[in-house]
C-alpha positions as CSV (number, residue, x, y, z in Angstrom):
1,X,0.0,0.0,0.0
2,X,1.0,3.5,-0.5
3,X,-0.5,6.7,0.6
4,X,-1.3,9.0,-2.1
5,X,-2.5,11.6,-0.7
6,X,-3.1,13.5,3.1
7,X,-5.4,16.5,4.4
8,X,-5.7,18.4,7.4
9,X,-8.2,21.0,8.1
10,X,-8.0,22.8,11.5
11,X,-5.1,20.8,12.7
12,X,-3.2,22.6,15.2
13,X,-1.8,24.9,13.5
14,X,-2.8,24.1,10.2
15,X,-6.2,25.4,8.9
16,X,-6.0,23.2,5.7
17,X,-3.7,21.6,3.8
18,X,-3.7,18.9,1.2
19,X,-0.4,17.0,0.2
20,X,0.1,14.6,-2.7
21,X,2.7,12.1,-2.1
22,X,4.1,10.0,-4.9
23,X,6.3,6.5,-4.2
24,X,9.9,6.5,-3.2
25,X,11.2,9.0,-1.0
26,X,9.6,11.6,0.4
27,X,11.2,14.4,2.7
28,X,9.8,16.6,4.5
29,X,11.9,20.1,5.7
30,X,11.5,23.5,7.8
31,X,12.2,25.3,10.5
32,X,12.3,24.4,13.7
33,X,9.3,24.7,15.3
34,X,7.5,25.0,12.1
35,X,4.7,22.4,12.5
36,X,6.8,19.1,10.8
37,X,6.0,17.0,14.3
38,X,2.4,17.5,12.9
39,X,3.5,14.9,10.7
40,X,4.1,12.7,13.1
41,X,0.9,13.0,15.0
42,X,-1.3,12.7,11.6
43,X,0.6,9.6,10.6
44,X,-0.1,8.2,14.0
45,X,-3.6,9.0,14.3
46,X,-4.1,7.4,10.5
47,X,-2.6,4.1,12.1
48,X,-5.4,4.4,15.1
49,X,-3.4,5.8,18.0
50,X,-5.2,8.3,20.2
51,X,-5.8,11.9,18.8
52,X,-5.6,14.2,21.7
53,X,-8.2,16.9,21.6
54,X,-5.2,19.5,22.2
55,X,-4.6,19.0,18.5
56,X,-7.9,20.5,17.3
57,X,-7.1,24.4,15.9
58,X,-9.1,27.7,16.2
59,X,-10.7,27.5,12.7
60,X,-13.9,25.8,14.0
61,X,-15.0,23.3,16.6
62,X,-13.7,19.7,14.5
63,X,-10.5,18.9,12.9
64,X,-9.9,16.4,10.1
65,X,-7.4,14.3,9.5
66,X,-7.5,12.2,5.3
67,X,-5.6,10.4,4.0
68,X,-6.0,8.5,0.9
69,X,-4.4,5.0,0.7
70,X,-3.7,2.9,-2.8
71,X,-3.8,-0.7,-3.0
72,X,-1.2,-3.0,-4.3
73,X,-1.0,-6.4,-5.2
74,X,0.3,-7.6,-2.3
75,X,-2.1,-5.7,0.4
76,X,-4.4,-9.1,0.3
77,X,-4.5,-9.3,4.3
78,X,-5.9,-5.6,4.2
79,X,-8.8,-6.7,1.6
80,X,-9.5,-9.5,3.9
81,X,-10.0,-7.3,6.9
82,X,-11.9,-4.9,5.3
83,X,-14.1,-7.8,3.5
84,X,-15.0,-8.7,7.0
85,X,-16.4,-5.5,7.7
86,X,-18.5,-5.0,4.5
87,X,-15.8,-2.7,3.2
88,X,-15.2,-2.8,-0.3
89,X,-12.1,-0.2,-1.5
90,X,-13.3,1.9,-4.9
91,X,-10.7,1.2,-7.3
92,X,-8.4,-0.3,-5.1
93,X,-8.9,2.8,-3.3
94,X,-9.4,3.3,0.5
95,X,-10.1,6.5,2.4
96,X,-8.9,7.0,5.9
97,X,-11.1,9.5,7.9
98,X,-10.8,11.0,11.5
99,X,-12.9,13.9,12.8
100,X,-11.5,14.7,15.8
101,X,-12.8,17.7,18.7
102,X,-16.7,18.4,19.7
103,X,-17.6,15.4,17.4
104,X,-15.1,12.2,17.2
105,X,-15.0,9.7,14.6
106,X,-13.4,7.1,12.3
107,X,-14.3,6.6,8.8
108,X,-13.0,4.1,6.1
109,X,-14.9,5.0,2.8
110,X,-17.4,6.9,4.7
111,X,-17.9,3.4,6.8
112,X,-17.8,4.0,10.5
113,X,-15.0,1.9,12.2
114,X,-13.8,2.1,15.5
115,X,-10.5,3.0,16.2
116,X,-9.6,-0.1,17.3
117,X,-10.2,-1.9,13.8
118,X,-8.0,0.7,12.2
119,X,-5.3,0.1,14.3
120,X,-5.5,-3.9,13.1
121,X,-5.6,-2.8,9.7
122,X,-2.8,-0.1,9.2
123,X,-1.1,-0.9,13.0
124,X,1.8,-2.7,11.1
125,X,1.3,-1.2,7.5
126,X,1.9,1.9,8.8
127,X,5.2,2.3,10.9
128,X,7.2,5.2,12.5
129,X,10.6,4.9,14.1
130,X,12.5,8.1,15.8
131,X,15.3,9.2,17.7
132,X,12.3,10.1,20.5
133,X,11.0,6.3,19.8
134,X,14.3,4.9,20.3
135,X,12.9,3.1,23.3
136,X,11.0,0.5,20.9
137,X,14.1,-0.8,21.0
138,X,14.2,-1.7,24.6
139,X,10.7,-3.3,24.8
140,X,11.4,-7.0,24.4
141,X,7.8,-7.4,22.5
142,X,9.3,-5.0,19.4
143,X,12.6,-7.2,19.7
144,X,11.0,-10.2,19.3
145,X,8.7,-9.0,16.6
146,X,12.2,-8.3,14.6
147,X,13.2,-11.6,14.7
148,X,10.1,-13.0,14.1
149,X,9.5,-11.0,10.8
150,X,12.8,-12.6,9.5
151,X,12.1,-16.3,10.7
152,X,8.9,-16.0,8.8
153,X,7.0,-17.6,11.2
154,X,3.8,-15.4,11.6
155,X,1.0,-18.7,10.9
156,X,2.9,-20.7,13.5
157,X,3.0,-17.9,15.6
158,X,-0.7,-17.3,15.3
159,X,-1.5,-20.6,16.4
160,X,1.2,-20.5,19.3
161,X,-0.5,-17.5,20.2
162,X,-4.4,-18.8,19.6
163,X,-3.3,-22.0,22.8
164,X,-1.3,-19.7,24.4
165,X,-4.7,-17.2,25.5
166,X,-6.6,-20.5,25.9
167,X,-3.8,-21.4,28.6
168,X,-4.0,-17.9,30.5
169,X,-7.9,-18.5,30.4
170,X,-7.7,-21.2,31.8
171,X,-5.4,-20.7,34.4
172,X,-7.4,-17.5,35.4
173,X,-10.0,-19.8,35.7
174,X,-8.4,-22.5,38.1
175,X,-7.1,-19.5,40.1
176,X,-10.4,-18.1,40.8
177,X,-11.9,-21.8,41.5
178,X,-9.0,-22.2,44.0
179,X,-10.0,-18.9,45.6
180,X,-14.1,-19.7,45.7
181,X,-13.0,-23.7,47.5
182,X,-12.7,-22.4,51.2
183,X,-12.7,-25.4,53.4
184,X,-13.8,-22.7,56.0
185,X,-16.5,-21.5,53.9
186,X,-17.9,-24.5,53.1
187,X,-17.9,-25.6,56.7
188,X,-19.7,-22.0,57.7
189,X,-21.8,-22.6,55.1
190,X,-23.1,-26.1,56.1
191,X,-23.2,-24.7,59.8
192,X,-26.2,-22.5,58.1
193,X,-27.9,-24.8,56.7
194,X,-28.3,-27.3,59.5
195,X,-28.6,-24.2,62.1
196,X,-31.7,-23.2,59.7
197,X,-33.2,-26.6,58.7
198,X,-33.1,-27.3,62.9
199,X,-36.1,-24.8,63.4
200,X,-38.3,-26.7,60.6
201,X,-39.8,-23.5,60.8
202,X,-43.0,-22.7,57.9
203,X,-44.7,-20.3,56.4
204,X,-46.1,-17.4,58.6
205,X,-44.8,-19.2,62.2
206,X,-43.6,-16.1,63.4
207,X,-47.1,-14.8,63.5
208,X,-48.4,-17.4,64.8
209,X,-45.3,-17.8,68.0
210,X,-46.3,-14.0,68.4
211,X,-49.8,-14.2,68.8
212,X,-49.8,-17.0,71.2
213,X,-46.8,-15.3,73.3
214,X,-49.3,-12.2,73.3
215,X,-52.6,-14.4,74.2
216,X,-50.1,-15.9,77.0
217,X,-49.3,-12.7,78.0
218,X,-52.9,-10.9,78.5
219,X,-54.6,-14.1,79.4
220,X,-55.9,-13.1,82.9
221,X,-57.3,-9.5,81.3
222,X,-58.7,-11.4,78.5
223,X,-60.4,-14.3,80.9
224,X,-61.9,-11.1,83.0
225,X,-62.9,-9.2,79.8
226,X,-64.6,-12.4,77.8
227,X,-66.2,-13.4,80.9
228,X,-67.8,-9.7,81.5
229,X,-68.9,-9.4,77.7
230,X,-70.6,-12.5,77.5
231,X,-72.5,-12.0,80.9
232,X,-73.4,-8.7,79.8
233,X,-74.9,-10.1,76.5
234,X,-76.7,-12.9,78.1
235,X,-78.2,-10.0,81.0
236,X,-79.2,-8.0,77.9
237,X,-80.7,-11.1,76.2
238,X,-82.6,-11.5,78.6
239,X,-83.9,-7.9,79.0
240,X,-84.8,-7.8,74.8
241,X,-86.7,-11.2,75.2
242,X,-89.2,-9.2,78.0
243,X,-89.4,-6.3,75.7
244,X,-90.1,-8.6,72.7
245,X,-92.9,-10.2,74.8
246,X,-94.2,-6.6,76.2
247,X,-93.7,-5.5,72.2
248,X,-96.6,-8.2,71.2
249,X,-99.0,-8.1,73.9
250,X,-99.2,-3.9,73.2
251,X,-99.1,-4.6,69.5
252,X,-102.5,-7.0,70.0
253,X,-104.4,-3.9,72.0
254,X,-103.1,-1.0,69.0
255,X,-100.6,-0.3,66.1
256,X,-97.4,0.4,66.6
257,X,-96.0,-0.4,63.7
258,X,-92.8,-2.4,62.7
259,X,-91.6,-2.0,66.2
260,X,-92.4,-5.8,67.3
261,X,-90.9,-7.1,64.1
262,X,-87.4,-4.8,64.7
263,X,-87.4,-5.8,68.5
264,X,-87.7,-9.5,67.3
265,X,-85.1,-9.1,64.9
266,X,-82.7,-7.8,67.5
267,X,-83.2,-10.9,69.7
268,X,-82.4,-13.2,66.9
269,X,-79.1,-10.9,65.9
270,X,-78.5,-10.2,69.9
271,X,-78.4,-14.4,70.5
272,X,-76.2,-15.1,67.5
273,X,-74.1,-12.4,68.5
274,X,-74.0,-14.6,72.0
275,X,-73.8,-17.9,70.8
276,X,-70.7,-16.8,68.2
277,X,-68.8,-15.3,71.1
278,X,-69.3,-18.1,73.9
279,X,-67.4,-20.4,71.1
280,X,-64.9,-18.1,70.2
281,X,-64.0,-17.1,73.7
282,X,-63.8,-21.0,74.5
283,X,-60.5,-21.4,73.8
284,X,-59.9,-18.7,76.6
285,X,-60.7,-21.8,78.9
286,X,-57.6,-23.5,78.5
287,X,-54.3,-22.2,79.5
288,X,-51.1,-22.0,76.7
289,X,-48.7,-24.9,79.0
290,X,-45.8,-24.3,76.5
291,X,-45.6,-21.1,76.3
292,X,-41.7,-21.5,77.6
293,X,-41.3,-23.7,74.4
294,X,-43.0,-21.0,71.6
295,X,-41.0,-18.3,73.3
296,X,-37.8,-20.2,72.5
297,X,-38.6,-20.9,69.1
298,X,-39.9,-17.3,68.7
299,X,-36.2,-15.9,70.1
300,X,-34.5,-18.5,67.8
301,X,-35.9,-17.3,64.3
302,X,-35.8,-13.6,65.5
303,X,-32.2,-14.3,65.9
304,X,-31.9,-16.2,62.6
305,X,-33.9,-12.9,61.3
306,X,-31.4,-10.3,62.1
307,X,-28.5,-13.0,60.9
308,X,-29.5,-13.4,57.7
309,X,-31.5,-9.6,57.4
310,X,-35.0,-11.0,56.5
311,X,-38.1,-10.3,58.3
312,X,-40.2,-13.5,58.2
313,X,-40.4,-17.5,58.1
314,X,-40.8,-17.0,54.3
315,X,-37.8,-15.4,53.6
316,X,-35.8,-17.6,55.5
317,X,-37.2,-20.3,53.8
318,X,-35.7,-18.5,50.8
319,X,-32.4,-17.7,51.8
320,X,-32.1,-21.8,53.1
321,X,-32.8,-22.4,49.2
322,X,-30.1,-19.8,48.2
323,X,-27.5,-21.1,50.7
324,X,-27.8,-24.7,49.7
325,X,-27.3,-23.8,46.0
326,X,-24.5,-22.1,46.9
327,X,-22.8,-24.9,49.2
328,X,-23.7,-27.2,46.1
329,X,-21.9,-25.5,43.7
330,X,-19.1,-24.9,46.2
331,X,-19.1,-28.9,46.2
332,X,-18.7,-29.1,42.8
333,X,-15.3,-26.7,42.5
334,X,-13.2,-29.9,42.6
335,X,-14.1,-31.4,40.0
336,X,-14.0,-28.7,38.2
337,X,-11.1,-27.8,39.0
338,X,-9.7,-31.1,38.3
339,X,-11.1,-30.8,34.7
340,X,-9.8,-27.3,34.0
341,X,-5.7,-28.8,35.3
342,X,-6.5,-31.8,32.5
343,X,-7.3,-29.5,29.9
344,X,-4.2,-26.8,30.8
345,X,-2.0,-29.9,30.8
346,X,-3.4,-30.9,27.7
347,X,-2.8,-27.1,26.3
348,X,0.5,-27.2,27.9
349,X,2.1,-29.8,25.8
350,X,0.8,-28.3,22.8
351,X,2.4,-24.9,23.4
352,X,5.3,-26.2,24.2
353,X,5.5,-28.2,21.0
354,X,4.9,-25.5,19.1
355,X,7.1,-23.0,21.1
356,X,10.0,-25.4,20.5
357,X,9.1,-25.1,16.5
358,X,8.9,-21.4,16.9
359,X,12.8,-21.5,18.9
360,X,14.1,-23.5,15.7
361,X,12.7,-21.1,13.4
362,X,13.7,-18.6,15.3
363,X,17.6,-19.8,15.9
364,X,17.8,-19.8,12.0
365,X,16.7,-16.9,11.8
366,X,19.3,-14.9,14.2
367,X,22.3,-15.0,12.7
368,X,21.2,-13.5,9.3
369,X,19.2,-11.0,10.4
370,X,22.6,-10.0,13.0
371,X,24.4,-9.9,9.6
372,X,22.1,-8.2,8.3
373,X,22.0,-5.6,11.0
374,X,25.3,-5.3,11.6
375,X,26.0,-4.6,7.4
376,X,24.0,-1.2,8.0
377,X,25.5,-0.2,11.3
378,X,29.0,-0.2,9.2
379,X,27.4,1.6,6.9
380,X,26.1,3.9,9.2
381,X,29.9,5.0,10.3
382,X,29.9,2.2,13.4
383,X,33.2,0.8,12.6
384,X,34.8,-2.0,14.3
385,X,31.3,-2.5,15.7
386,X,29.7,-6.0,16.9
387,X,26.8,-6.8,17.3
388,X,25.2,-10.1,18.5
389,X,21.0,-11.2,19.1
390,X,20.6,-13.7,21.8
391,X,17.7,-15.8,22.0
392,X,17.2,-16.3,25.8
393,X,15.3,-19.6,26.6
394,X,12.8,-18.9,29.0
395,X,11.7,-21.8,31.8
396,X,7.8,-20.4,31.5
397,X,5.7,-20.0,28.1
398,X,5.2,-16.5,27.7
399,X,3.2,-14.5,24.9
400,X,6.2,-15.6,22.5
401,X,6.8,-19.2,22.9
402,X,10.2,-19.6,25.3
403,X,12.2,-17.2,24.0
404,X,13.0,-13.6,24.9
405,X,15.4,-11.9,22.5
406,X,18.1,-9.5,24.0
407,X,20.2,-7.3,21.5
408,X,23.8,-6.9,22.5
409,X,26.8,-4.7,21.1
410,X,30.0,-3.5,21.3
411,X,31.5,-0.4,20.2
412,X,35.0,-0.1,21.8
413,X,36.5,-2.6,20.1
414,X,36.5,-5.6,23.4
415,X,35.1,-9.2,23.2
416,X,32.7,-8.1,26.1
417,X,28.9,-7.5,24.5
418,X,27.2,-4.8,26.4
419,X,23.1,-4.1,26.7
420,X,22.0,-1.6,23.7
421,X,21.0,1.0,27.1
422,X,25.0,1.4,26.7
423,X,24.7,3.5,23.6
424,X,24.3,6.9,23.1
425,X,21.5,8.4,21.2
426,X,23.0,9.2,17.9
427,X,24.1,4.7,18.2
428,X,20.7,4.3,19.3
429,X,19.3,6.0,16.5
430,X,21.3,4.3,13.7
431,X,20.4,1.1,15.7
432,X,16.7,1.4,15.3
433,X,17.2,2.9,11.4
434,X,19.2,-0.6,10.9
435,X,16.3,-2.1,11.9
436,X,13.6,-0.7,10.2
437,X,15.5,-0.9,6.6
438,X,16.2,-5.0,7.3
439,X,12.6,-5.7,7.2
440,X,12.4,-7.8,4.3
441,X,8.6,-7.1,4.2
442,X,7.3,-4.4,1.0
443,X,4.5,-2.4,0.3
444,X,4.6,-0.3,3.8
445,X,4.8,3.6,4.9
446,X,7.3,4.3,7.0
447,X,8.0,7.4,8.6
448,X,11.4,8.4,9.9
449,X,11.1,11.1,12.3
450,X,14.5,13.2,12.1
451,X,16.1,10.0,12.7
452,X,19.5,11.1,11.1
453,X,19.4,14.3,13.4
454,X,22.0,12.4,15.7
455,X,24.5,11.7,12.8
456,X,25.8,13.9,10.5
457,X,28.2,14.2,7.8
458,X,29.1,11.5,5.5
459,X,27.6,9.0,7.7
460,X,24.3,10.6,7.4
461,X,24.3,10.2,3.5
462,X,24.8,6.9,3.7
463,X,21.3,6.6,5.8
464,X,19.9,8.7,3.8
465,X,21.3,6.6,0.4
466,X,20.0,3.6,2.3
467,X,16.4,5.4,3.1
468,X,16.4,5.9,-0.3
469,X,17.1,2.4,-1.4
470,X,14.5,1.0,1.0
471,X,12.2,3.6,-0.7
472,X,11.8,1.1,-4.3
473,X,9.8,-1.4,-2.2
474,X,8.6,1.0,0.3
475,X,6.7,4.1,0.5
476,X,9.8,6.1,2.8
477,X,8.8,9.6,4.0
478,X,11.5,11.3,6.1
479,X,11.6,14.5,8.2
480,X,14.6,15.8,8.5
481,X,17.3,19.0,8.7
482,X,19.7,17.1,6.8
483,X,20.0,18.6,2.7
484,X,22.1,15.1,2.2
485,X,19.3,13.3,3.1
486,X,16.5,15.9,1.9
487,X,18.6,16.1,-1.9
488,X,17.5,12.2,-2.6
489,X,14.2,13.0,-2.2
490,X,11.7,12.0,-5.1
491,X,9.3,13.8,-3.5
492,X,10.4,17.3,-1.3
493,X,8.1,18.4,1.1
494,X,8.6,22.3,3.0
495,X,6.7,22.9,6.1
496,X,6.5,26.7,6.4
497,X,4.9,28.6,9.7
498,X,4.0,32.5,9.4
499,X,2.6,35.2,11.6
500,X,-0.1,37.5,10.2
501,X,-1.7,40.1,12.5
502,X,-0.6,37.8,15.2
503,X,-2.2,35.0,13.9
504,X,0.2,31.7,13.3
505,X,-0.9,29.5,10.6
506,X,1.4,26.7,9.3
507,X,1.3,26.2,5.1
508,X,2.8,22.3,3.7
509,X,3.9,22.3,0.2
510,X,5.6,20.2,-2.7
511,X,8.7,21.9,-3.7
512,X,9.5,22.3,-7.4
513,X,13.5,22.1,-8.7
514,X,13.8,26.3,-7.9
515,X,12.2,25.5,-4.4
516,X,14.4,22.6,-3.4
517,X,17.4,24.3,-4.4
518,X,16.6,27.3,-2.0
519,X,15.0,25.1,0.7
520,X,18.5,22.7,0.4
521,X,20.6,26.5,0.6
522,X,18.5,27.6,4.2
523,X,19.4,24.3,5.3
524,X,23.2,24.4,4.6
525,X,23.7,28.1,6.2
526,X,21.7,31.0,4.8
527,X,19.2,30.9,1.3
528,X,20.4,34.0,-0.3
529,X,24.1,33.1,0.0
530,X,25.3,32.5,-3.9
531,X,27.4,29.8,-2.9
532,X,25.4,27.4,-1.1
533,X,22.7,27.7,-4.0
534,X,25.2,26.5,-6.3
535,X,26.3,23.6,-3.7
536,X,22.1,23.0,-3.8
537,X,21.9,22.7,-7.1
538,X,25.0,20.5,-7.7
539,X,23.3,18.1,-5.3
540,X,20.1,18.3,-6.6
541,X,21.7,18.0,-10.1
542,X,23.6,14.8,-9.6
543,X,20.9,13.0,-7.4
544,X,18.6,13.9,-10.1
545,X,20.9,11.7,-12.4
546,X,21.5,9.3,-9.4
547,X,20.1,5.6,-10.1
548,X,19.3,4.9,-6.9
């Protein structure tokens, strides 16, 4: 893939800006502090890394960020990722969008995507090395990654990798088991149970342990009271029946009306009333003998109550159901357990079969890709320089199989290999470019962020000669204050920033022949000096005619 083209619009400092980029080498030049780390950040945010809001401008409440990508022949895994999202490029065309500020989003082909998916799909295609990123170099991940791009090994890998999560799973999974089976728990829990299951305690008992505990309690009043009532109806009975008889005789002499019916009626109600009462109050008669017993078993659930934070027999009932569920999936944890240590040994042996695959691979691999390494650190001015990849074997699987790769060197002319955290930053720098360009891998962007700024001089001709090399299978764009790197550019790039009423606003343009020239002059001393626009235009000249 190649990126053919990029726009910004209310980036930063830049209000809008659109940039065609061609293949080979592209560099990209200006003062400091003219805006070129915008670069950086846009190429990083096409590649799905986080785009800080401090980024958006003044020009409006959203920034954009475009980039329009071409695809090649050999781009199949990106069509494959993008089939699986109902993606389909336009002429082998894909367009990269991210709106950034009061409104965030990611686009591919006007296709929402989260950033997360383009990170999967231009994460690798896309890569950026610097002598600020230098520190890729001591993450043992990136070190591994090196070595694994030369031993070719990426399906095995995937597989390794595809057991190797299954393993973690399942040991997460064993751990947690291990940490639910508490012998102590268990027995506390079966405790419960038994201490519950002991009251055989119902539905509603509490109300029915209360009332008798209350009946015991008033029994004497409620003797004295029942007794009084039920005299006082049967004395009252007894004066309605004479009324009822006075009520007929007088109603046989004159009218008077409904008043004999009414009084009879109120004998009939008045005797049911007695009758209902004398066997209700009957159970007054006998005293409660056990009321010693039903206060006990009254104190025991109240106590079970407040243990378990429920309020009746019901509840308690419930919370007996949930407890026993709970003790018999606590009883099950060992076998479970048991099952889960058969499968991670089963696991086990497979990633270690194929982690011992990945070693041999791997051990092939080393001492080419050293060569290899070591070829451009000469190059690079590193003389008498060794350097040496050791592939650590691990006692654990890890992420990576057994293996952990440490990078050694020397460059003081001893047989003892030191750590890389020995060099200095211009060694680190030319380290990590040696790295980047040995990727056998085509058809990627990669941005060098003023990687050469740490080298200088003839030595930083011959990374920019090899930049430019790498630049036939790769799409190479380079930032840099170097003219002997930005004269073997195919593509020159100026970044200019300018001040207009107080108002800073950043402009990106291609340089035509006349431009370079001038731009390659302000970088060798001073643009107006006659001199260094001749020494421009030499170089310009003879990399024009260059065959590289």
């Amino acid at each position: 893939m190649k990126i053919t083209n990029i726009f910004l619009k209310n980036f930063l400092i830049i209000k809008k800006s659109n940039i065609e980029l061609s293949s080979g080498l592209t560099t990209v030049t200006g003062e400091t502090g003219s805006g070129k780390s915008l670069f950086v950040s846009a190429m990083k945010a096409l590649r799905g890394e986080r785009l800080a809001k401090t980024l958006l401008g003044k020009w409006g409440k959203c920034g954009e960020i475009c980039a329009e990508i071409a695809l090649e022949s050999g781009d199949d895994e990106l069509r494959k990722l993008l089939a699986g999202n109902d993606i389909e490029p336009e002429n082998d065309s894909l367009l990269v969008r991210r709106v950034f500020g009061d409104k965030n989003g990611v686009y591919l082909n006007d296709t929402p995507v989260s950033t997360a998916f383009l990170s999967s799909l231009l994460g690798d295609a896309v890569e950026i090395g610097s002598q600020f990123e230098n520190r890729e170099l001591f993450k043992k991940e990136y070190r591994m990654k090196i070595v694994d791009l030369k031993a070719e090994d990426g399906a095995l890998l995937a597989e390794y990798k595809e057991i190797f999560n299954r393993i973690q799973a399942i040991r997460k999974t064993i751990e947690e088991l291990e940490a639910k089976d508490d012998i102590s728990k268990r027995d506390y829990l079966e405790y419960q149970i038994h201490e519950i299951e002991k009251t055989e305690t119902y539905e509603n008992e509490e109300a029915e342990l209360l009332s008798k505990i209350k009946f015991a309690e008033n029994r004497v009043k409620i003797v004295k009271y029942s007794t009084e009532f039920i005299n006082s109806l049967s004395s009252s009975l007894d004066f309605l029946n004479s009324a009822d008889s006075s009520a007929s005789d007088l109603a046989g002499l004159d009218d008077i009306g409904d008043i004999p019916a009414r009084i009879s009626a109120a004998v009939i109600e008045l005797d049911d009333i007695s009758k209902t009462s004398a066997a209700l109050f009957s159970k007054y008669d006998e005293p409660v003998d056990n009321i010693e017993e039903i206060q006990t078993k009254f104190d025991r659930l109240s106590s079970l109550f407040m243990k378990h934070g429920v309020s009746t027999s019901a509840d308690l009932l419930k919370k007996l159901d949930s407890l026993n569920e709970e003790l018999f999936e606590m009883n099950k944890i060992p076998r479970k357990t048991e099952e889960a240590e058969k499968e991670l040994a089963v696991l086990l042996r497979k990633g270690e079969k194929l982690a011992e695959e990945l070693r041999k691979k791997r051990l092939k691999a080393v001492k080419p890709l050293e060569e290899n390494i070591l070829k451009y650190l000469l190059k690079f001015g590193m003389k008498g320089v060794k350097f040496s990849i050791l592939l650590n074997k691990l006692d654990d699987l890890n992420e990576n199989g057994f293996d952990e790769a440490v990078f050694e060197i020397n460059t003081i002319g001893t047989e003892k290999m030191f750590d890389i955290s020995s060099l200095s930053g211009g060694e680190l720098s030319r380290l990590l470019l040696a790295v980047k360009l040995i990727d056998d891998e085509d058809g990627k962007v990669i941005l060098f962020d003023e990687i050469d700024s740490s080298i200088g001089g003839e030595t930083a001709r011959e990374a920019a000669l090899e930049m430019k090399k790498n630049s036939q299978k790769n799409q190479i764009i380079v930032i840099t204050h170097f003219p002997q790197t930005a004269s073997l550019a195919n593509t020159h790039i100026v970044v200019r920033k300018s001040i207009d009423d107080g108002e800073v606003e950043t402009e990106i343009s291609i340089l035509d022949k006349a431009g370079r020239i001038k731009e390659l002059a302000r970088m060798m001393g001073r643009s107006d000096s006659a001199d260094f626009l001749a020494a421009a235009e030499r170089m310009v000249e003879a990399n024009t005619d260059s065959s590289i």
